[in-house]
C-alpha positions as CSV (number, residue, x, y, z in Angstrom):
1,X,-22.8,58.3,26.9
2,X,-24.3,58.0,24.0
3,X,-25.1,61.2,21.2
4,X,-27.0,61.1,17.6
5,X,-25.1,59.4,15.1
6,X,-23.5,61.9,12.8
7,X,-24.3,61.9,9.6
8,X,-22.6,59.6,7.2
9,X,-20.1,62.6,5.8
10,X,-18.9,63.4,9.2
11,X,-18.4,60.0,10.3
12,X,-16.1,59.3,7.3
13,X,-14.8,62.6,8.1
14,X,-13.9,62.5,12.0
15,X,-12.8,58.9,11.6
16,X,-10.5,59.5,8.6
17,X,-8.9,62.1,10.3
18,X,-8.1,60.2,13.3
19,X,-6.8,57.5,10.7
20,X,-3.9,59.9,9.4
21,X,-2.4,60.7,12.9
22,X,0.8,59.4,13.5
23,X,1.8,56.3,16.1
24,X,2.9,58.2,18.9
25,X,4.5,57.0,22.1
26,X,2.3,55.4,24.7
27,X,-1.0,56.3,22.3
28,X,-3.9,53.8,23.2
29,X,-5.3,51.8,20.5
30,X,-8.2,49.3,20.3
31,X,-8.4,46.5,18.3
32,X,-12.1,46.1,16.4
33,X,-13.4,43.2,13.7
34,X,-12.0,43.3,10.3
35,X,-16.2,42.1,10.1
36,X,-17.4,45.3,12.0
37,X,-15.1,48.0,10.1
38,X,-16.4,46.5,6.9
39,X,-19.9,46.5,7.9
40,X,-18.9,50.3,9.4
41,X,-17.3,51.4,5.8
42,X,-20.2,50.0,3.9
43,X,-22.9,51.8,5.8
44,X,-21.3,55.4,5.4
45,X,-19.9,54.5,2.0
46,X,-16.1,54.9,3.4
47,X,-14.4,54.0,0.2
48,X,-16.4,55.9,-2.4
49,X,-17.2,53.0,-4.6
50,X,-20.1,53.2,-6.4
51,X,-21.6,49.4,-6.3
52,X,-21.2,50.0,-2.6
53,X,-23.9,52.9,-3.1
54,X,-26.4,50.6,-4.7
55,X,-28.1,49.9,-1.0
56,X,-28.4,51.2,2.0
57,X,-26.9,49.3,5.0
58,X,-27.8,50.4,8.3
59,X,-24.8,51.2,10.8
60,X,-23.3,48.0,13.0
61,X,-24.5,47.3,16.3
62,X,-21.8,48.5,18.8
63,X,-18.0,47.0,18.9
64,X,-17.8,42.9,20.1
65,X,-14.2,41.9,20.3
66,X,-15.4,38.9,21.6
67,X,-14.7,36.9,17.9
68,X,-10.7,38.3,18.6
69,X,-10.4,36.8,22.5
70,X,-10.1,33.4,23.8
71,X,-12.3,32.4,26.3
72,X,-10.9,32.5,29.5
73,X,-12.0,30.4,32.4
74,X,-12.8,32.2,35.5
75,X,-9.9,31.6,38.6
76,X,-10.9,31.2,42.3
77,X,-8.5,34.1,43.0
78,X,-10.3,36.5,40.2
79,X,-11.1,36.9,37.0
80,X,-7.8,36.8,34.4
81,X,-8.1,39.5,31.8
82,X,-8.9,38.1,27.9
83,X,-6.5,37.3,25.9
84,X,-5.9,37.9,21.9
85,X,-6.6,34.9,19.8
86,X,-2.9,33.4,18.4
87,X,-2.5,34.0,14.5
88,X,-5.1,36.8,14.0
89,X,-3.7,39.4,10.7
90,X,-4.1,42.7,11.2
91,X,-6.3,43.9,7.9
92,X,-7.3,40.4,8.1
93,X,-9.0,39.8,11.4
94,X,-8.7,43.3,13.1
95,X,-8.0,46.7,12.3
96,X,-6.0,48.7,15.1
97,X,-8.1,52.2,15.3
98,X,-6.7,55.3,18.2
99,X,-8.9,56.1,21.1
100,X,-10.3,58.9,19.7
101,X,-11.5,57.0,16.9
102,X,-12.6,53.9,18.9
103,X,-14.8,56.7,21.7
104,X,-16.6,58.2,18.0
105,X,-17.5,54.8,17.2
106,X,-18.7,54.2,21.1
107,X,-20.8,57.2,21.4
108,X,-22.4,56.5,18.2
């Protein structure tokens, strides 16, 4: 379901928040697009840095993993679940976010 986009203070707020909760045990986290987190952090100005104020840039579409997957043919006996790409960097390719951050981003 989606809600109104919050406005860029509390999206930097709620998602830097999630950002300093520890790894626990069994905690669920989603891998997103170096490519989409930068457009993310540039449209709410995540970093503070002023050339980064100089335009606007409207917020990404929603979350395609698609560039991190292999495709993955289809088998008679079902469809096999993606698989990760070999030799993707985290903070290069992806960036792992929580659940919590991952369902902001998807209701925005």
């Amino acid at each position: 379901m989606s809600v109104s986009r919050p406005s860029a203070e509390e999206q930097k707020r709620l998602i830097h928040d999630e950002s300093l909760k520890p790894l626990q045990v069994n905690d669920v986290f989603h891998l997103i697009p170096m490519s989409w987190w930068q457009h993310w952090c540039r449209s709410v100005n995540y970093e503070d840095k002023a050339d980064d104020c100089v335009d606007e840039v409207d917020p990404p579409d929603s979350i395609d993993n698609h560039s991190l997957l292999t495709e993955v043919p289809l088998l008679s006996a079902g469809i096999r679940p993606p698989e990760l790409k070999g030799g993707l960097v985290e903070m290069v390719d992806y960036r792992l976010i929580n659940d919590q951050a991952f369902s902001y981003f998807d209701s925005w």
